[in-house]
C-alpha positions in Angstrom: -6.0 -19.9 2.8 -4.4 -16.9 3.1 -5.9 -13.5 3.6 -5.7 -11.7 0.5 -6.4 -7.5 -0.2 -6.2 -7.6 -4.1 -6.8 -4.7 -5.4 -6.7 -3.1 -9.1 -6.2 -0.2 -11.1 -5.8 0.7 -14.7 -2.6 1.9 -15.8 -1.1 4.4 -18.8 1.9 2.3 -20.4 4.2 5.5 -22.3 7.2 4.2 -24.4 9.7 7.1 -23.7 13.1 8.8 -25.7 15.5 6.4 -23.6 14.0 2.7 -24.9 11.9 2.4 -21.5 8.3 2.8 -20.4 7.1 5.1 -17.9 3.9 3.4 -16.0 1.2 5.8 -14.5 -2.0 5.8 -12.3 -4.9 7.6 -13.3 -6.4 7.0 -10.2 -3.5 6.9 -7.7 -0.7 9.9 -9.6 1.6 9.6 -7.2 2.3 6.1 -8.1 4.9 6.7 -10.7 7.3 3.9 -12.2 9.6 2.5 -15.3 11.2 -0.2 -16.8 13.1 -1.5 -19.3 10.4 -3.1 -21.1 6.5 -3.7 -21.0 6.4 -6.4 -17.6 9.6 -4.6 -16.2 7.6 -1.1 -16.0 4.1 -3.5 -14.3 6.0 -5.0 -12.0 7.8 -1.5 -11.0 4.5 -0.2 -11.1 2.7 -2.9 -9.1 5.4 -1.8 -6.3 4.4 2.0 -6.6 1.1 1.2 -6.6 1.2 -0.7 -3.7 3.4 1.9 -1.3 1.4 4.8 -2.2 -1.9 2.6 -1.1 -0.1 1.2 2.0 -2.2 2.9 5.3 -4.5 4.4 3.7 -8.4 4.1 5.2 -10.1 4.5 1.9 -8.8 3.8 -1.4 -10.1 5.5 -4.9 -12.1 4.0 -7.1 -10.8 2.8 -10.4 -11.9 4.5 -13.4 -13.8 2.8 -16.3 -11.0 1.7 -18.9 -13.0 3.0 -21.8 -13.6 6.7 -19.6 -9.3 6.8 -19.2 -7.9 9.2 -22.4 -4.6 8.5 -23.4 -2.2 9.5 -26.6 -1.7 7.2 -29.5 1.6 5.7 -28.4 0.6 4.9 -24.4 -1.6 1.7 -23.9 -3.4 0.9 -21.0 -2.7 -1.6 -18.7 -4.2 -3.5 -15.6 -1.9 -3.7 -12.7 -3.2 -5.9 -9.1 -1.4 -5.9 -6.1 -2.1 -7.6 -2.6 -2.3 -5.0 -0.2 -1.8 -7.6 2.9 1.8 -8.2 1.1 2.8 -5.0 0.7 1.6 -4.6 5.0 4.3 -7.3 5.4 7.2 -6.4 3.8 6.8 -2.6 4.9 9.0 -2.0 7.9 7.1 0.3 10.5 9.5 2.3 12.8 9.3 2.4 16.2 10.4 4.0 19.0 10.1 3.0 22.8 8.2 4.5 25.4 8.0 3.5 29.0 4.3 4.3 30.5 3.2 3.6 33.8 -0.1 1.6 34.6 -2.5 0.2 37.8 -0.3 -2.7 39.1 -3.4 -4.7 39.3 -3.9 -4.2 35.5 -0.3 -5.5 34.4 -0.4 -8.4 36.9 -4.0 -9.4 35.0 -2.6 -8.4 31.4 0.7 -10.4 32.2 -1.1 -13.4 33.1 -3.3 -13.6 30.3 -0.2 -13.0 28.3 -1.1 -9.6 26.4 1.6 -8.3 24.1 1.9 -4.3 26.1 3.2 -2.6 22.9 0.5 -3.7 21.0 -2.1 -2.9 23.0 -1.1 0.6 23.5 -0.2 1.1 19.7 -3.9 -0.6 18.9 -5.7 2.1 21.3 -3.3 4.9 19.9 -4.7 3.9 16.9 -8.3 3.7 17.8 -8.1 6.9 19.5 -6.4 8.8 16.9 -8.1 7.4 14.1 -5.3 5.9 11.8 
């Protein structure tokens, strides 16, 4: 079974002057979409939701549906995404740098076949906290 990262939020539905919905998250604001009808502005907003997430440490908690105020013409919605797919289809950039290390250290890393990169961007990591 695949590892999954589900998470969920509510969401304010707005019909708007152009025939289209605007989708919004109370909890997450910078997660901003539209669509041309009600499933076309979730599935916008299930992307949105999922990029401004993406590499963040801690997420916020969703608020209680019946604590969210809204306007008589937006409805609420509940929008899911999996976190683990939005990882995957994120291209991270990268750039190459050469380092230099004990020969003994590579010769023993080689042999075990340890992927160099990715230990030094794990450590970066560690070290800086991300």
């Amino acid at each position: 079974m695949k590892n999954i990262n589900l998470v969920t939020y509510p969401a304010l539905l707005t019909p708007d002057e152009n025939n289209t919905f605007d989708i919004e998250f109370v909890d997450v604001p910078e997660a901003l979409s539209f669509g041309n009808s009600i499933n076309d502005a979730v599935v916008h907003g299930q992307e949105a939701l999922g990029l401004a997430l993406y590499g963040r440490k801690t997420l916020p908690e969703a608020t209680i549906i019946d604590d969210i105020q809204k306007n008589d013409n937006q409805t609420i919605v509940i929008v899911s995404v999996d976190l683990n797919i939005v990882k995957s289809q994120v291209k991270e950039v990268t750039i190459r740098k050469n380092v230099t290390v004990p020969a003994d250290l590579a010769e023993q890393a080689q042999a075990q076949g340890i992927n160099f990169s990715a230990t030094l961007s794990d450590a970066l990591r560690e070290k800086l906290g991300v």
